[in-house]
N, C-alpha and C positions, 0 to 999 in steps of 0.2 A: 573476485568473489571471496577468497579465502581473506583477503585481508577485512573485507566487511564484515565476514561472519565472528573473526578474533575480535574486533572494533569489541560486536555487538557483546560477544562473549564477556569480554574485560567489563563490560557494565553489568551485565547481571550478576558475575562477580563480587562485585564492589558493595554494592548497598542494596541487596535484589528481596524486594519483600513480596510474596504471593500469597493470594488466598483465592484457589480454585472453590470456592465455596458457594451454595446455593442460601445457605446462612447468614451470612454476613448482610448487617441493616445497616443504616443509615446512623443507628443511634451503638452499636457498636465499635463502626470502624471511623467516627469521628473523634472519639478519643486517644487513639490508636495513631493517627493523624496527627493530630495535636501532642499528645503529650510524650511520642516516643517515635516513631518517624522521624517529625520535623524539616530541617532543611538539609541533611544529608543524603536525604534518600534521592538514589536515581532511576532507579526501574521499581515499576509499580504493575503486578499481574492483578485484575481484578476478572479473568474470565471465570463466565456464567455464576458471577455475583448478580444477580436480574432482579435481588429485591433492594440493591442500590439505586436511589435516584439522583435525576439531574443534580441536584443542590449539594452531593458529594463532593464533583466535580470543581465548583467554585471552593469548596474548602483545599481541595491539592493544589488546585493553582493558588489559593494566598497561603497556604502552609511549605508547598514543596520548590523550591523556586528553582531547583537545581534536578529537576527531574528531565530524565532523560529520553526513558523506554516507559511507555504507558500499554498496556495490552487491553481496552474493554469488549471485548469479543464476546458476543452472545449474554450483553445486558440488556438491561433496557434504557440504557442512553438514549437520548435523543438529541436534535441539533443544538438545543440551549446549553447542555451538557459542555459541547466543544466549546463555544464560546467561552464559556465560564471560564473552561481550563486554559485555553487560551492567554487568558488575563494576566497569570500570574506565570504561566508554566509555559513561557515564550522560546525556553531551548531544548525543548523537546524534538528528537530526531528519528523515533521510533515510533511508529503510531498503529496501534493495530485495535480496528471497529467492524470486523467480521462479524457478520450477523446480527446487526444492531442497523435501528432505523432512521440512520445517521444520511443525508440526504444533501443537496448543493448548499442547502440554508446551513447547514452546519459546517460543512468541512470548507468554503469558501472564507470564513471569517479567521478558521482559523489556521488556515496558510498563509494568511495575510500577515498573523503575527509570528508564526513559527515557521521560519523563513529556511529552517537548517534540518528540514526533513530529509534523510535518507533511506528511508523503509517505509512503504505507505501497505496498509491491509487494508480495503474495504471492501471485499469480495460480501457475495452477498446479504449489500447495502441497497438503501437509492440513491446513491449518488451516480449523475450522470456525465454527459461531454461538460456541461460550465461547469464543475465542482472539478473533472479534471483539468479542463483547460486552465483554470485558478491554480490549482495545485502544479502543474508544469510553466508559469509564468510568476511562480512566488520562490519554489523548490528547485535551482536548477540543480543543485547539487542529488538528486533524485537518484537513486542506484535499483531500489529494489523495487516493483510495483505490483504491487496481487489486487486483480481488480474482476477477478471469477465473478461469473452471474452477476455483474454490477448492471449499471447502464450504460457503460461505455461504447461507443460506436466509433466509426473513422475519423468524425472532426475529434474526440478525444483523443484517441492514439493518435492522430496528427499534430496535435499542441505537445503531449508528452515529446514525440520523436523532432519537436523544434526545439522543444526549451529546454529536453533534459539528456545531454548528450553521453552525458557516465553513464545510463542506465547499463544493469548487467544482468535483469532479472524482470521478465515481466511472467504474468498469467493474466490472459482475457481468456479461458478457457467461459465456453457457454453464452456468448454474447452474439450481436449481430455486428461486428467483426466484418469487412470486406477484403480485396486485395487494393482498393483505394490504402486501408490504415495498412498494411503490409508492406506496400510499397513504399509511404511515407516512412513508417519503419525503420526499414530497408536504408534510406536515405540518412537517415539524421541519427542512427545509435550504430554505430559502427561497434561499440566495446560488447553488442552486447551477447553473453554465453548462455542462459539459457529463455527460450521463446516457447512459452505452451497455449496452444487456440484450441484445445480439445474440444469437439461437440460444435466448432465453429463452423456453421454447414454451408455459411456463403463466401466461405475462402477456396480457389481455385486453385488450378498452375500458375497463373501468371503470380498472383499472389505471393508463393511462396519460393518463386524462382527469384522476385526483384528481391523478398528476404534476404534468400542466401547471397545473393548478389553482393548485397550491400553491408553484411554481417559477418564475413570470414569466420568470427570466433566462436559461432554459437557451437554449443557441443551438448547441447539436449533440445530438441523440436519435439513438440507434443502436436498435431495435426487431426490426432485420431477423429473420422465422424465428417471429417472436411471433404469436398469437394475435388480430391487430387488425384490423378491419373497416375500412370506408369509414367509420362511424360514430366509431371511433377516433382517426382520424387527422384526420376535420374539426373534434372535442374539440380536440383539441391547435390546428390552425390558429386556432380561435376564441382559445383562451387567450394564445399566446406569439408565433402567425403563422409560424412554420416556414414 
């Protein structure tokens, strides 16, 4: 986890342009884009810029080709958005669409092309099991996954826990979440150190017994709200020692 987080660090480093801005339009930050950006830039912060539209999007993917970390968190992107950026902006490994109405029609197409994802945000998005199961059969190199209040359910975390066996970082905190995906979990992400299902109320013992089972290294569980006994939670201390 430490060497992911340096990865990420050394890029926003490098070429890290942000504008947490509720200002910033369409007709300001295309020049910005164009004439002084260009092809250098690798991280791109555009949270709760919301009076950006889609057609930004297509301008970064044919202006930034070397963009890396993209953050649209709480725009109003929508599925065409990804697409766009997709087009141009194919080595992208950072992706964060937290609170945007980004949905399987979006994030499907564009894992297709952005094949070198390592950090996915789509916590409360619509995207569901096909946008993750796309995303865990395009992303195997997948490390981080925040997929809070999504729609993720067990056939989801069971495609993630097939195809993406680095992962070291999930949250499905607020979802409907089983001990089905837990156990599958459990099975197929051995690396992984920290797991949070908070608010997940149809996670059990068994649940979180095949986790620790199958997880040795985790060293943060988030469970809060779940389903788990006295009998649960001594599972897990036998297995990893929480």
């Amino acid at each position: 986890c430490a060497l992911l987080i340096f990865d990420l660090q050394e890029v926003l480093n490098s070429q890290n342009f942000s504008w947490a801005s509720s200002v910033l339009t369409n007709e300001t930050f295309v020049p910005v884009v164009v004439g002084k950006l260009r092809e250098k830039t690798t991280s791109l912060v555009l949270t709760n810029c919301f009076q950006l539209s889609d057609s930004m999007c297509q301008i970064v993917g044919e202006h930034l080709h070397h963009l890396v970390h993209i953050d649209l968190s709480y725009t109003r992107m929508k599925d065409p958005a990804l697409s766009a950026l997709a087009q141009g902006a194919s080595g992208i490994k950072h992706l964060s669409v937290e609170g945007t109405r980004i949905s399987d029609t979006g994030i499907t197409p564009f894992v297709q092309r952005c094949r070198g994802i390592i950090s996915c945000n789509v916590s409360r998005t619509f995207v569901s099991d096909a946008g993750f199961t796309a995303l865990a059969r395009h992303c195997s190199d997948l490390r981080m996954l925040n997929a809070w209040d999504s729609g993720i359910s067990d056939a989801g975390l069971s495609a993630i826990s097939q195809f993406c066996p680095k992962l070291i970082y999930i949250d499905c905190g607020n979802t409907q979440i089983t001990d089905k995906g837990l156990n599958a979990l459990g099975m197929g992400c051995k690396h992984l150190r920290t797991a949070l299902f908070g608010r997940c109320k149809n996670i059990q013992d068994p649940g979180v017994a095949a986790l620790a089972k199958g997880c040795k290294q985790i060293h943060t569980l988030n469970i809060r709200m779940a389903q788990v006994s006295d009998a649960g939670i001594i599972a897990i201390a036998e297995e990893i020692g929480l």
